[in-house]
C-alpha positions as a Markdown table, in Angstrom:
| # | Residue | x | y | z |
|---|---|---|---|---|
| 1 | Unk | -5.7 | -55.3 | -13.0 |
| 2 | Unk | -6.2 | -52.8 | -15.3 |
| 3 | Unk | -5.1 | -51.4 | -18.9 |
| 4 | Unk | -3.0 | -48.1 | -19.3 |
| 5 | Unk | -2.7 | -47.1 | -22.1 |
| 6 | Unk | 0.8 | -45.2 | -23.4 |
| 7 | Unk | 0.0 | -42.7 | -26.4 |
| 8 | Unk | 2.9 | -41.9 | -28.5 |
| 9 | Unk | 3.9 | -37.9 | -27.0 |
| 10 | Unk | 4.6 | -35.0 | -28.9 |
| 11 | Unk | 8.9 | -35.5 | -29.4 |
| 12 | Unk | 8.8 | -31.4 | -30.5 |
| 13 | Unk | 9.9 | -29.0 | -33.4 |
| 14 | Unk | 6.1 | -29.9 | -35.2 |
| 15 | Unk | 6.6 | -33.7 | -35.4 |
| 16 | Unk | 3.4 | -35.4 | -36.3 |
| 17 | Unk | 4.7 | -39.1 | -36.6 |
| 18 | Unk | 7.4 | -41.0 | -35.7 |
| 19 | Unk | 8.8 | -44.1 | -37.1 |
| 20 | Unk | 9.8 | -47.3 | -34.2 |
| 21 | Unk | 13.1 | -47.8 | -34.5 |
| 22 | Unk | 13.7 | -50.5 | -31.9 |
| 23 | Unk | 11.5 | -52.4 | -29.1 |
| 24 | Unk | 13.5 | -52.8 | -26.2 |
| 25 | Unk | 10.4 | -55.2 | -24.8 |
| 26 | Unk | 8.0 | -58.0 | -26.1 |
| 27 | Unk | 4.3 | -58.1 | -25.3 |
| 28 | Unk | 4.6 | -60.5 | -22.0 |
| 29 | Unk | 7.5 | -58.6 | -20.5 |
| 30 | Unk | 7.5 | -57.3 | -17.2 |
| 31 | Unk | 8.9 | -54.0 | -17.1 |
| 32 | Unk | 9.0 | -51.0 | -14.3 |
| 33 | Unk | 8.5 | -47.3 | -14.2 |
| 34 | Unk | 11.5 | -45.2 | -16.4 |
| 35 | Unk | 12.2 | -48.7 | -17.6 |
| 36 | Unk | 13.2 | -47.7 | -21.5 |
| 37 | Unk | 10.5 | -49.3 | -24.2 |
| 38 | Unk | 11.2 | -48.4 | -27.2 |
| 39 | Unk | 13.4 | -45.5 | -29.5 |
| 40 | Unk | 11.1 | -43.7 | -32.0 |
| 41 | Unk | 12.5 | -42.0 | -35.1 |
| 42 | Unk | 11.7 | -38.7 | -36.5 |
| 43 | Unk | 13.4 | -36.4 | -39.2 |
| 44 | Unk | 16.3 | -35.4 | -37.1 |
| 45 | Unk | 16.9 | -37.7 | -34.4 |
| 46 | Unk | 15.9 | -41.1 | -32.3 |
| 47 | Unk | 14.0 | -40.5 | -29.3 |
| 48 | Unk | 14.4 | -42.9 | -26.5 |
| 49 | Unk | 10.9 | -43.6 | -24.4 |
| 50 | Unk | 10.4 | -45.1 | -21.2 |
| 51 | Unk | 7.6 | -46.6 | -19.4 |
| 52 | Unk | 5.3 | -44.1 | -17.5 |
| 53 | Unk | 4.5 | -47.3 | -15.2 |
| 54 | Unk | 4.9 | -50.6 | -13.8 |
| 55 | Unk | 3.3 | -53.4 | -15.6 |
| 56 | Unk | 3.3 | -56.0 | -17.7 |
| 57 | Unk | 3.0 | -55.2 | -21.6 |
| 58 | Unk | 0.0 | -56.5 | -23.2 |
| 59 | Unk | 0.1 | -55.2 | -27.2 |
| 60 | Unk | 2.9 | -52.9 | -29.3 |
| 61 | Unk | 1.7 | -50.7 | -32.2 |
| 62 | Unk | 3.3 | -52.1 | -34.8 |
| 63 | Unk | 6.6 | -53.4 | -36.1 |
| 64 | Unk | 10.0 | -52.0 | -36.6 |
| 65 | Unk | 9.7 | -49.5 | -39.7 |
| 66 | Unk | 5.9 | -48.7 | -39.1 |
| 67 | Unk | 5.1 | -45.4 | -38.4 |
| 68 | Unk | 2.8 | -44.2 | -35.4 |
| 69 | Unk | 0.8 | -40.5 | -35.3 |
| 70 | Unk | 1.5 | -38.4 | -32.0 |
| 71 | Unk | -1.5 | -39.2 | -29.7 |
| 72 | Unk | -2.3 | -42.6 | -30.9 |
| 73 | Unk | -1.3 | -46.0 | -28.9 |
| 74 | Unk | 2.2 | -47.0 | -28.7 |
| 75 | Unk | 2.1 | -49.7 | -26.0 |
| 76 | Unk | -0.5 | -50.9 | -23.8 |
| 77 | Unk | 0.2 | -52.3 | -19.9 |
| 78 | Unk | -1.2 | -54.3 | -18.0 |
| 79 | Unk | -1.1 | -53.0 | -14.7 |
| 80 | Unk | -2.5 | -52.8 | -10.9 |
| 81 | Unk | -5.5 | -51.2 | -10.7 |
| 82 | Unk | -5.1 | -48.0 | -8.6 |
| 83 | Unk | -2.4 | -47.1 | -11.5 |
| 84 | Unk | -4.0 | -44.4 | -13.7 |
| 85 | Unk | -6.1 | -46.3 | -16.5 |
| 86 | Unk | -4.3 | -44.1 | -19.7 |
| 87 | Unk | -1.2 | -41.9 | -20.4 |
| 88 | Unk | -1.3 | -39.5 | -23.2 |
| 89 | Unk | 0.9 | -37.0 | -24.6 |
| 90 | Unk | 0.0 | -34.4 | -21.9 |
| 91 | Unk | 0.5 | -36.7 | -19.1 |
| 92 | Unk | 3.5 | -35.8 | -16.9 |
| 93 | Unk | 4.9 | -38.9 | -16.9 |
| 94 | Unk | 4.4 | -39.3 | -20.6 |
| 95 | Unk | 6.8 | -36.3 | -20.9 |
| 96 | Unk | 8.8 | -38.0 | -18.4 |
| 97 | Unk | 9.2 | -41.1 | -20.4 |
| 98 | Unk | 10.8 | -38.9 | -23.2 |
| 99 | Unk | 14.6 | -39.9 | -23.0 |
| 100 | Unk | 17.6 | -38.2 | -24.3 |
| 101 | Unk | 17.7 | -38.0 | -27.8 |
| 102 | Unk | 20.4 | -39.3 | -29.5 |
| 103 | Unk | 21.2 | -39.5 | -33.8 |
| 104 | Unk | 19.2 | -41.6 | -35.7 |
| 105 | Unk | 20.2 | -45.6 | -36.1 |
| 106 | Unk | 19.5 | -48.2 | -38.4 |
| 107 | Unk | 18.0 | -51.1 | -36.4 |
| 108 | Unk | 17.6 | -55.0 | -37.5 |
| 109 | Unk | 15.2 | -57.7 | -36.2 |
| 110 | Unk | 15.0 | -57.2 | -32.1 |
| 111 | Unk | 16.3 | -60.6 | -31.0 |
| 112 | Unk | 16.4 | -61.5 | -27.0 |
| 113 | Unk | 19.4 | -60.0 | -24.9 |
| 114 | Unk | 20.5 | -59.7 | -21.8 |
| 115 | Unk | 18.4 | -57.2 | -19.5 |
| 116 | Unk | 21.0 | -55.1 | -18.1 |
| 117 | Unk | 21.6 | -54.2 | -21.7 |
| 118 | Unk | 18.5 | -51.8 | -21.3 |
| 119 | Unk | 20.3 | -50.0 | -18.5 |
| 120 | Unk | 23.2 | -49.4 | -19.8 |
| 121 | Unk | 23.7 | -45.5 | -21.2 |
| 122 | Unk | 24.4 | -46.0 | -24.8 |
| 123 | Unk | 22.6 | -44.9 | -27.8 |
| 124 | Unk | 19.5 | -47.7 | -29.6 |
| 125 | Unk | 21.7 | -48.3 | -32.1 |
| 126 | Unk | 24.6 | -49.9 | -29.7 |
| 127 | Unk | 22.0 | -51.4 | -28.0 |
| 128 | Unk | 20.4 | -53.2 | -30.9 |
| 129 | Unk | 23.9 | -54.3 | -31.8 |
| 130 | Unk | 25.1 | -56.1 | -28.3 |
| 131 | Unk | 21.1 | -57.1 | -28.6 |
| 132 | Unk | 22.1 | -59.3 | -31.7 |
| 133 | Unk | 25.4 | -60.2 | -30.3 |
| 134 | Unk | 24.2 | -61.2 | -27.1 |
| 135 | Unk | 26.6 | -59.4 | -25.1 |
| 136 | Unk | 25.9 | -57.8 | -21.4 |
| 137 | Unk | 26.5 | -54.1 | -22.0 |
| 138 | Unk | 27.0 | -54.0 | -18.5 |
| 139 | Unk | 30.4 | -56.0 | -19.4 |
| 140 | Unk | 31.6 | -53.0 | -22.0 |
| 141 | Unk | 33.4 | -50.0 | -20.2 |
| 142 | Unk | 31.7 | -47.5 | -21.0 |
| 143 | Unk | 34.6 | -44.3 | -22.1 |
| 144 | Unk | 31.8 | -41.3 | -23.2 |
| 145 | Unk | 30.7 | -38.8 | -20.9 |
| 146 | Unk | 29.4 | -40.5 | -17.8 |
| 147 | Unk | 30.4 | -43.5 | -18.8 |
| 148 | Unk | 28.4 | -43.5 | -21.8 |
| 149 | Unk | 29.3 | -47.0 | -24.0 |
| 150 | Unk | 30.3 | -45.6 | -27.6 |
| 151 | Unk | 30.6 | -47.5 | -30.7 |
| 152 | Unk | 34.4 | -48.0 | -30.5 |
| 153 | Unk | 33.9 | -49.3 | -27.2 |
| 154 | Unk | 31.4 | -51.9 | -28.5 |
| 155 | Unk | 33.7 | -52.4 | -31.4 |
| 156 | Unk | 36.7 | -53.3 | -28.8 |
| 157 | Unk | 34.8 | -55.6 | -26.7 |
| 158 | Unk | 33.4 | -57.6 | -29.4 |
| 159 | Unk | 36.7 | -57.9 | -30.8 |
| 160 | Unk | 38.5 | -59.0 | -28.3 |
| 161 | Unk | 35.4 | -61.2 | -26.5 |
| 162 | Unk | 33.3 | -62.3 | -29.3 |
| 163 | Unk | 34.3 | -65.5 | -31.6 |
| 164 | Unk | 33.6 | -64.9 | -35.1 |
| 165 | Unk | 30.8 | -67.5 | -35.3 |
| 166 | Unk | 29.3 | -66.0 | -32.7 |
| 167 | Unk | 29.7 | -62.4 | -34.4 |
| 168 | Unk | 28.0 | -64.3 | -37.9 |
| 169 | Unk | 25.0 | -66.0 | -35.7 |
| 170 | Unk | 23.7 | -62.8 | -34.6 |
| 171 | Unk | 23.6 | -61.1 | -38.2 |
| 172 | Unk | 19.6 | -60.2 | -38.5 |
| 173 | Unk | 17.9 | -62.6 | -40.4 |
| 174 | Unk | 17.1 | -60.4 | -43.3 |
| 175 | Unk | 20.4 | -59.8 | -43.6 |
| 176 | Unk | 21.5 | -63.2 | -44.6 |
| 177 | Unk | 21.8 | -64.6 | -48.4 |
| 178 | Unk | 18.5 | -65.9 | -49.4 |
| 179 | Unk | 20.5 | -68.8 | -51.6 |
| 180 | Unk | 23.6 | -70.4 | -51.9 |
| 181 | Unk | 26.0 | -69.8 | -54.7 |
| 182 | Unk | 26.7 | -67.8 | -57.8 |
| 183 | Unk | 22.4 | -66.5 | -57.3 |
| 184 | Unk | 22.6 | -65.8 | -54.3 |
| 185 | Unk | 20.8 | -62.1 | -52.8 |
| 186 | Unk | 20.8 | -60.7 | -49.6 |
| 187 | Unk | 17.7 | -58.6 | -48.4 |
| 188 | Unk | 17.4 | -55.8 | -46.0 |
| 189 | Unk | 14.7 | -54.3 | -44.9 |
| 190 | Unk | 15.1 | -50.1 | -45.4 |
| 191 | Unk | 14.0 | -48.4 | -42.4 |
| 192 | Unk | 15.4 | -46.4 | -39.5 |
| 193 | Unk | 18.0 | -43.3 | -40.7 |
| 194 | Unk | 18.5 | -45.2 | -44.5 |
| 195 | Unk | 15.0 | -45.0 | -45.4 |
| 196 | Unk | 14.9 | -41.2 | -43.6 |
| 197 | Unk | 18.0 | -40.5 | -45.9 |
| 198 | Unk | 15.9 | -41.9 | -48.9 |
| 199 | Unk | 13.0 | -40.1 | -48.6 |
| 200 | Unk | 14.9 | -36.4 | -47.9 |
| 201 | Unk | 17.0 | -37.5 | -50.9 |
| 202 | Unk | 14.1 | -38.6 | -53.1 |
| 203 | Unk | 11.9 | -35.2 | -52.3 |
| 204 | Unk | 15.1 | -33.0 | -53.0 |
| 205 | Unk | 15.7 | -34.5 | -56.3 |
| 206 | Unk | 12.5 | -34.0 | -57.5 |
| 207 | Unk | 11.5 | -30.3 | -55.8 |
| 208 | Unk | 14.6 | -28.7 | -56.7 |
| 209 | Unk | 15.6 | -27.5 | -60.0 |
| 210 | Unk | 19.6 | -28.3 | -58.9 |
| 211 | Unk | 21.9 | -25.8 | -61.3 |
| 212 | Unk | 25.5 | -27.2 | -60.7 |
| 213 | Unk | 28.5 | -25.3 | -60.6 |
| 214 | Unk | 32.6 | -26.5 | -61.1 |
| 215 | Unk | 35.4 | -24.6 | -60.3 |
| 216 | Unk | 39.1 | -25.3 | -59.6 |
| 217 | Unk | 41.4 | -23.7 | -57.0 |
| 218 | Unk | 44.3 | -23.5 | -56.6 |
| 219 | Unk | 45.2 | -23.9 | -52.6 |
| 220 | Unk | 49.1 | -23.7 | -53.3 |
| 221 | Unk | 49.5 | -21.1 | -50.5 |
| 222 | Unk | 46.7 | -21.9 | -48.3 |
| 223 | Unk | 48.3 | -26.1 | -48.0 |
| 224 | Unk | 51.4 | -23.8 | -47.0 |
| 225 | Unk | 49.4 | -21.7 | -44.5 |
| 226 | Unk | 47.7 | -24.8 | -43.0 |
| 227 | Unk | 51.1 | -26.9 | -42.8 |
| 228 | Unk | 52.8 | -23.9 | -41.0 |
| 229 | Unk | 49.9 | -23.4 | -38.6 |
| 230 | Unk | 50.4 | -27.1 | -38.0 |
| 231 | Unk | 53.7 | -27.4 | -37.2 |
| 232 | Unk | 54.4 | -28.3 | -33.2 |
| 233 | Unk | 50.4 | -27.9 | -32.5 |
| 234 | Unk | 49.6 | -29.9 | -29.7 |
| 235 | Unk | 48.1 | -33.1 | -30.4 |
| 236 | Unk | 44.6 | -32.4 | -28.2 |
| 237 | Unk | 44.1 | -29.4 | -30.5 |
| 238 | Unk | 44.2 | -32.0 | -33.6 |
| 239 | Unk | 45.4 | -31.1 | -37.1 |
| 240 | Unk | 44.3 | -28.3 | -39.0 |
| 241 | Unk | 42.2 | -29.8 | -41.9 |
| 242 | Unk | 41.3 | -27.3 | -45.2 |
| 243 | Unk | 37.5 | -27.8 | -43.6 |
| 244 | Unk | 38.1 | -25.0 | -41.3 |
| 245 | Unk | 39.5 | -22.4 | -43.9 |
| 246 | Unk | 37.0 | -23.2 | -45.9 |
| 247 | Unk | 33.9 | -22.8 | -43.7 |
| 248 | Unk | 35.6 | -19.3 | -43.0 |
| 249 | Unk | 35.8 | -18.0 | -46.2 |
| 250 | Unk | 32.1 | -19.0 | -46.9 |
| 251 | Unk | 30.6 | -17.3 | -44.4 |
| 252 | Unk | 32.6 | -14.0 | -45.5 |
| 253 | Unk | 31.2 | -14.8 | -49.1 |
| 254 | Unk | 27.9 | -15.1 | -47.5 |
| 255 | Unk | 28.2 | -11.2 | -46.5 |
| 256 | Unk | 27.5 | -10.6 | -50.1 |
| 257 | Unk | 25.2 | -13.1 | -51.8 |
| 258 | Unk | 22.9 | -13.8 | -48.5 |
| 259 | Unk | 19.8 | -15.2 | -50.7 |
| 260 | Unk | 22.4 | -18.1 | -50.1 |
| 261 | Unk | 21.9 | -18.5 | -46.4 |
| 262 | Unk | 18.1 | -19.1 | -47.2 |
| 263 | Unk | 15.7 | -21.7 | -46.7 |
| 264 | Unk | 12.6 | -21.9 | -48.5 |
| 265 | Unk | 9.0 | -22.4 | -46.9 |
| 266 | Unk | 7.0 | -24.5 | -49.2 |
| 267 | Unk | 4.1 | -24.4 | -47.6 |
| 268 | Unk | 3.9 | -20.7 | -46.9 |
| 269 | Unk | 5.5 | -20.0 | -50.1 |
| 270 | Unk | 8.2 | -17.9 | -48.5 |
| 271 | Unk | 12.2 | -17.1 | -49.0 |
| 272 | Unk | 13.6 | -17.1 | -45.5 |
| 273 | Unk | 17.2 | -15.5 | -45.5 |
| 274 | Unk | 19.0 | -16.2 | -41.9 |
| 275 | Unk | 21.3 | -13.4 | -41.0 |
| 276 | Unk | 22.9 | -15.9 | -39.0 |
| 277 | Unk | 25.5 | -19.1 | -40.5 |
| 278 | Unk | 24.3 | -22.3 | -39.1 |
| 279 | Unk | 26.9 | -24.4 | -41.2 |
| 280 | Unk | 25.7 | -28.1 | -41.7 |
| 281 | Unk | 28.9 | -30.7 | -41.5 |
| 282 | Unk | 27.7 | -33.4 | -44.0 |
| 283 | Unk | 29.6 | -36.1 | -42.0 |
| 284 | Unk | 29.5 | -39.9 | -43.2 |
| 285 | Unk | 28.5 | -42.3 | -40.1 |
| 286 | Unk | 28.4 | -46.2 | -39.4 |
| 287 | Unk | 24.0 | -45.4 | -39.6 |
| 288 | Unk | 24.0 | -43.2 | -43.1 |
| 289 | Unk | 24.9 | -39.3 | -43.7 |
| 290 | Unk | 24.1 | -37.0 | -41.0 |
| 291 | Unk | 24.3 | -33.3 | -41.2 |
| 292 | Unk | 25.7 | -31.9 | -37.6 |
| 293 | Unk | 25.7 | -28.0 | -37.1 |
| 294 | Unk | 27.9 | -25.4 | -36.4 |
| 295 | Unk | 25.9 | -22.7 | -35.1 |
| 296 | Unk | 26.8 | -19.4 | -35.5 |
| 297 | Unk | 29.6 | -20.0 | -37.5 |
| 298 | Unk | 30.0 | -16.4 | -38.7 |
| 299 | Unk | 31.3 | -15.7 | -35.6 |
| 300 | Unk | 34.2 | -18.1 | -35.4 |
| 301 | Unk | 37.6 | -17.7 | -35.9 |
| 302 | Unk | 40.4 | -20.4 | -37.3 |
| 303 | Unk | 41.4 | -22.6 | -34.1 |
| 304 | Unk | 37.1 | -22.0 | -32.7 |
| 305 | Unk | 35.7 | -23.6 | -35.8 |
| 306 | Unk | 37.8 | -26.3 | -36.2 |
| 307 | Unk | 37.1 | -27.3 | -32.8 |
| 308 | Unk | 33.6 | -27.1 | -33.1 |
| 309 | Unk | 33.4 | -28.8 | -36.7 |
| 310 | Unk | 35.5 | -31.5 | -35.0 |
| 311 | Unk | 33.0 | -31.9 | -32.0 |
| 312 | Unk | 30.3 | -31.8 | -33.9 |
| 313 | Unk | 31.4 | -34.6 | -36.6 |
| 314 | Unk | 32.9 | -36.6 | -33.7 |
| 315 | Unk | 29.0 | -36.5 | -31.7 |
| 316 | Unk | 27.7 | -37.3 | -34.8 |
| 317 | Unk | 29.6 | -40.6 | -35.3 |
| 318 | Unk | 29.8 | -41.8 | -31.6 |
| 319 | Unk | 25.9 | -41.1 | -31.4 |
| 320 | Unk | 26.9 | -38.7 | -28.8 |
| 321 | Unk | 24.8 | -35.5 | -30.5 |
| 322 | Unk | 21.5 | -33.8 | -29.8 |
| 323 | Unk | 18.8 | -33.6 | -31.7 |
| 324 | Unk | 19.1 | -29.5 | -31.6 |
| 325 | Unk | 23.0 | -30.4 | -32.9 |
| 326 | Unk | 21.4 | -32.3 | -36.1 |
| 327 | Unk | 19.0 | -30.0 | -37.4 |
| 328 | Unk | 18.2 | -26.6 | -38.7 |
| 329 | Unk | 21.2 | -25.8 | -40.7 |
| 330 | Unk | 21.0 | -22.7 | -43.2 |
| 331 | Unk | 23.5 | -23.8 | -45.9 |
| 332 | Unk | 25.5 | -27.2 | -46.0 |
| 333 | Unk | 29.8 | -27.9 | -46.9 |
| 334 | Unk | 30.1 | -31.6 | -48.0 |
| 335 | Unk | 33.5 | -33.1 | -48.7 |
| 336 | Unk | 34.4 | -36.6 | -49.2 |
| 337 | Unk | 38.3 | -35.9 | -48.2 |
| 338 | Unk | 40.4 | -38.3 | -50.1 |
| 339 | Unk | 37.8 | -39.9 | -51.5 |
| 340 | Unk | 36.3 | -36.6 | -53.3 |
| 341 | Unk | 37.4 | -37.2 | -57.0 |
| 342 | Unk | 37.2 | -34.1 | -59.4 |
| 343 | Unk | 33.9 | -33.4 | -59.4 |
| 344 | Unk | 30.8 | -34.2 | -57.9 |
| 345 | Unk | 26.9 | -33.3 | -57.8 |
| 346 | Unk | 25.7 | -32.7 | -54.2 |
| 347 | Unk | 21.9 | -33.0 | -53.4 |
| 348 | Unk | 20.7 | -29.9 | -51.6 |
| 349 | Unk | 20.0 | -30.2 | -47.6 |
| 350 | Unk | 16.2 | -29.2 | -47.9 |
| 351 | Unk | 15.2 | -26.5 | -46.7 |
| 352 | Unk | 18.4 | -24.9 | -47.8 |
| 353 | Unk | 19.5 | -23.6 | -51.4 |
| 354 | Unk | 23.1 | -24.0 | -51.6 |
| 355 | Unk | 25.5 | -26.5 | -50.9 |
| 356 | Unk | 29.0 | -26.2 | -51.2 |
| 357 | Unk | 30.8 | -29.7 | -52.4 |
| 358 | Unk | 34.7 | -30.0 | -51.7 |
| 359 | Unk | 36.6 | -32.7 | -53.7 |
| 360 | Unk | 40.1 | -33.5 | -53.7 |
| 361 | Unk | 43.3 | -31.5 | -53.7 |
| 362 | Unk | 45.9 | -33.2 | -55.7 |
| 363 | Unk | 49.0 | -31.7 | -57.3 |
| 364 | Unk | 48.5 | -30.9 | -61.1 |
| 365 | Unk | 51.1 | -29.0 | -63.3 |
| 366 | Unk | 49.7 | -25.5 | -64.4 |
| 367 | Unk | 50.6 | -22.2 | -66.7 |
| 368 | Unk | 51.3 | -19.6 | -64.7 |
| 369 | Unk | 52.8 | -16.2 | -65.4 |
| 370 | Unk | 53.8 | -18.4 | -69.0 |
| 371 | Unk | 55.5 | -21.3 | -67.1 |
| 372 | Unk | 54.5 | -24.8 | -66.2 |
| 373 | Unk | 54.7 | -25.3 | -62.3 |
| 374 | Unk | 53.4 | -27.5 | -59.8 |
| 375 | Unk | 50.2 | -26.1 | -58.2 |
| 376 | Unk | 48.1 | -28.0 | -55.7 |
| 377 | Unk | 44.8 | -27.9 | -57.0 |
| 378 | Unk | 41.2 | -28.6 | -55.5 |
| 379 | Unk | 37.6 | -28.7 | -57.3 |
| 380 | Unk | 34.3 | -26.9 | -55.8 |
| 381 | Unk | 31.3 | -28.6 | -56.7 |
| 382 | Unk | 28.0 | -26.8 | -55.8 |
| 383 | Unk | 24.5 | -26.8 | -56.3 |
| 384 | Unk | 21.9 | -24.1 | -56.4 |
| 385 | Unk | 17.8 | -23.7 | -56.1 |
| 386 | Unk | 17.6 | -22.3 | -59.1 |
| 387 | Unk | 14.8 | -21.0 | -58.3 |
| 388 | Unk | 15.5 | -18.5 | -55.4 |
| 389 | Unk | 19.5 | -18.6 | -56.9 |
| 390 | Unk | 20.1 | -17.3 | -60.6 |
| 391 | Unk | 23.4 | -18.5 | -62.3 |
| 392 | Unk | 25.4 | -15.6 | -62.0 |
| 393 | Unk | 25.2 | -15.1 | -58.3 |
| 394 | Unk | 26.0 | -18.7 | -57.7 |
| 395 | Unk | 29.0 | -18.2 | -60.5 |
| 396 | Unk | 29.5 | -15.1 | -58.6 |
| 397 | Unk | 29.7 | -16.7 | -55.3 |
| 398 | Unk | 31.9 | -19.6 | -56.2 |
| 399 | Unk | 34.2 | -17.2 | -57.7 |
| 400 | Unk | 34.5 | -15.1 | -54.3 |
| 401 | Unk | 35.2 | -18.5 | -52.5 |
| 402 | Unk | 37.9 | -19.6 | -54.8 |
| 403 | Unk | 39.4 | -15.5 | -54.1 |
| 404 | Unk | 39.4 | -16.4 | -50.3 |
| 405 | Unk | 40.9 | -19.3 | -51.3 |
| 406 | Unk | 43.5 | -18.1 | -53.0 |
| 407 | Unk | 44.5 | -16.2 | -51.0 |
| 408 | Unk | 44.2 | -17.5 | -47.4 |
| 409 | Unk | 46.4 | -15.0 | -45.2 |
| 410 | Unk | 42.8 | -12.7 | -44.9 |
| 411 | Unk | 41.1 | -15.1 | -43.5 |
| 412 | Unk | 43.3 | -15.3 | -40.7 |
| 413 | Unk | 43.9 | -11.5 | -40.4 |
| 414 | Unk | 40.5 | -9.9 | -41.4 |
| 415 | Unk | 37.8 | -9.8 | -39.1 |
């Protein structure tokens, strides 16, 4: 027998570190070749790894939450001597053991679970749930591509299989009150895609000089536009949501204020500004806020971008999404639908300078033309760089939108 030694690999697009997000084995554990190990965590997405060999594992690097640099020891096998004796980064089977990757989860303690659970085609985070639950995942129908199990298929089978005190035994330990009664606290351990979230949010707060910008609009005609547009639609297109209109009408306003579409290189000290509109989705998740992309959304008309902000939102929450479909977004629309209030303060999607915040549309009465009539009104929240955006061009831009706005029939008949 011999020791083989599996260095964490390069996972791409300059990552230098990676956080474990889950173990999917325990030092004793027998596992085989393209068996998966483990799901590491970068900035953008979870990377599941498998295991270059056959062997039995002999030591982890650390615990869930640690981080590892690339190159350095992830896991360590046991394993039959005429097996190579190390596997690093440049190793073709280290590349090889570099699964899918899939949109970041937020993982508990790894408890013991059925094996056929790590052969089942689902993301780390599913797996870490039936993991706790102590379900087969080769019992869940599987209705993603492939057969892939989603989280509403997860969902369904525990509901209709798992008793509740089964469901409240396999909460993680850290989860669970620390005391009983009117004291009680829970604890829980911030790692995976919260603490990512936390540290992006943290480092944008205190980089950016954020200038904040308010202004109402009045989307009287384009609710009229959008409900005629909906009317006898079939219902695998989906309805017609403001999102759409409003992603359209940015990038036109983009045309004109382009030190918008710009992200900033801190280290080189340089203004990028992308000719191109890769429009983030900030899109709220069962694992935290993630930001999926609609590339090329310049090019889009009405019924294409609301197909591919839908896609994109929808990979995002199943945990059906690339790691190429969650990063490298040029400026950011964030709306908290019903929910949105009258005005917010978005944190900008570093490296980016501008983020467009949509709240609410509620009906409001207004003075128009000297008379008091019912408008549907909605608020644009925004925040700039202002270091790289100066007042008036943000003022200048927000104004431009709310014209779109206003007056929705060009979007759909102007190029």
């Amino acid at each position: 027998m011999s020791d083989y030694i599996f260095k964490l690999p390069d996972l791409g697009e300059g990552t230098v570190e990676a956080e474990i997000a889950e173990w999917m084995v325990q030092v004793g554990a027998l596992v085989k070749e393209e068996d998966p190990i483990c799901s590491m965590l970068t900035d953008k997405a979870a990377v599941e790894l498998s295991s270059p060999v056959s062997g039995r594992v002999v030591s982890l690097a650390g615990e869930v939450g640690d981080s590892v640099p690339v190159g350095s020891p992830l896991i360590t096998f046991a394993i039959e001597a005429a097996a190579p004796a190390s596997g690093t980064g440049d190793d073709k089977k280290t590349a090889d053991a570099t699964r899918e990757a899939v949109p970041a989860s937020v993982p508990g303690k790894t408890q013991s679970a059925p094996a056929a659970n790590e052969k089942a085609r689902t993301s780390p985070s599913i797996r870490q749930r039936a993991r706790e639950a102590g379900v087969n995942l080769s019992d869940v129908a599987g209705s993603g591509p492939g057969g892939r199990i989603l989280k509403q298929d997860l969902d369904a089978f525990l509901a209709g299989n798992t008793p509740l005190t089964a469901q409240v035994a396999a909460l993680p330990v850290a989860a669970l009150p620390l005391a009983n009664g009117k004291n009680a606290t829970t604890e829980t351990k911030v790692v995976g895609l919260r603490r990512k979230i936390a540290q992006r949010m943290e480092q944008a707060n205190s980089e950016v000089p954020h200038f904040s910008y308010v202004e109402e609009v009045d989307i009287t005609a384009l609710e009229s536009l959008r409900s005629l547009l909906n009317q006898g639609r079939a219902a695998e297109r989906g309805t017609l949501t403001l999102l759409p209109f409003i992603s359209m009408a940015l990038t036109r306003v983009l045309r004109d204020f382009p030190q918008c579409n710009s992200h900033y290189d801190r280290e080189r000290n340089v203004l990028i500004r992308h000719e191109a509109v890769h429009l983030g989705i900030a899109t709220q998740t069962a694992d935290g806020l993630k930001v999926p992309v609609v590339r090329q959304a310049q090019e889009r008309q009405l019924e294409d971008m609301a197909t591919e902000i839908r896609r994109v939102s929808e990979a995002a929450r199943d945990n059906s999404a690339s790691r190429e479909e969650l990063g490298g977004s040029t400026i950011t629309l964030t709306s908290l639908g019903k929910l949105g209030g009258v005005v917010s303060t978005p944190i900008i999607n570093l490296p980016e300078v501008a983020i467009i915040g949509v709240n609410k549309a509620v009906q409001r009465p207004m003075v128009v033309n000297g008379q008091i009539v019912i408008r549907t009104m909605m608020n644009l929240s925004s925040s700039f760089d202002h270091r790289f955006v100066d007042g008036y061009d943000a003022a200048a831009m927000i104004q431009a939108l709310k014209l779109l706005l206003e007056q929705p029939a060009s979007l759909v008949l102007q190029p």
